[in-house]
N, C-alpha and C positions, 0 to 999 in steps of 0.2 A: 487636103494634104495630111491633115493630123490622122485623119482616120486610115490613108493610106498606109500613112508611116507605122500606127496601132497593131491594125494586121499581119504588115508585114515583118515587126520587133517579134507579134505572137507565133507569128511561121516559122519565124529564124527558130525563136525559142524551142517550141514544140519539135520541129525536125533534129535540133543539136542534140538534145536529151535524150530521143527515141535513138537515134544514128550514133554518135559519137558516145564511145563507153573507154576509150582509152586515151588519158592527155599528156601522154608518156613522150609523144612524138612530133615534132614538130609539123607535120605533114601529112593529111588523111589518110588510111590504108584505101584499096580499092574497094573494101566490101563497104566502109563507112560513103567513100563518096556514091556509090549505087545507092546507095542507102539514102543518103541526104536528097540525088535528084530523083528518086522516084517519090519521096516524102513529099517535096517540095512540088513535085507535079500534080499529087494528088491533091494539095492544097488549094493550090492554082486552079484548078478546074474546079471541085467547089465552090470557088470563092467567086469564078465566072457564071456557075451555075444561080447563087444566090443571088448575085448581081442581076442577072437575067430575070429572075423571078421578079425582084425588085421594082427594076425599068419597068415590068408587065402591069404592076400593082399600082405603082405612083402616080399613073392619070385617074385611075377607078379612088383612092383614096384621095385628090385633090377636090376631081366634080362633088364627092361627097361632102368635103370638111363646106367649098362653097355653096351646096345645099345649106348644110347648118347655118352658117353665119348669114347665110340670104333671106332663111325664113323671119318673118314676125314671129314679137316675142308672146307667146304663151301666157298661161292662167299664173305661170309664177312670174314674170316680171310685174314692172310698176302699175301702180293702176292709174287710168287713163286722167282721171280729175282727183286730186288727193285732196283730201278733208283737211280744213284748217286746223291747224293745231293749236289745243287748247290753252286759253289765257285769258287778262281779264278783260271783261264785258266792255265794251267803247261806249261814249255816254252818249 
């Protein structure tokens, strides 16, 4: 929901600034609201686009991360019998 709301504060924003140049009037002219929804469709479809891409990528990046975390650990993790650490000699 946060990231919904994120985007869509960013869209509002971005489209008011390109579109809206006069705050003289209580009421959008007609070229501001053509203005606003074809900004805002452009947005739209993008942000479907990336979405799309998204959904495509997140199972190939999931199997991957559970590769990682499933392998055994390598030449830099612990080693398998650690050496007593040094102190004094027991009688």
């Amino acid at each position: 929901l946060r990231d919904f709301l994120l985007v869509y504060n960013r869209m509002t924003e971005l489209c008011f600034r390109h579109c809206v140049c006069n705050l003289n009037y209580r009421l959008l002219t007609g070229r501001e609201e053509s203005c606003l929804d074809s900004c805002a469709a452009r947005l739209v479809r993008a942000n479907h686009r990336l979405m799309g891409a998204y959904v495509g990528l997140v199972p190939a990046l999931l199997q991957r991360r559970a590769a990682e975390h499933g392998a055994p650990a390598g030449p830099s993790g612990p080693p398998a019998s650690p050496e007593p650490a040094p102190g004094p000699a027991e009688p």
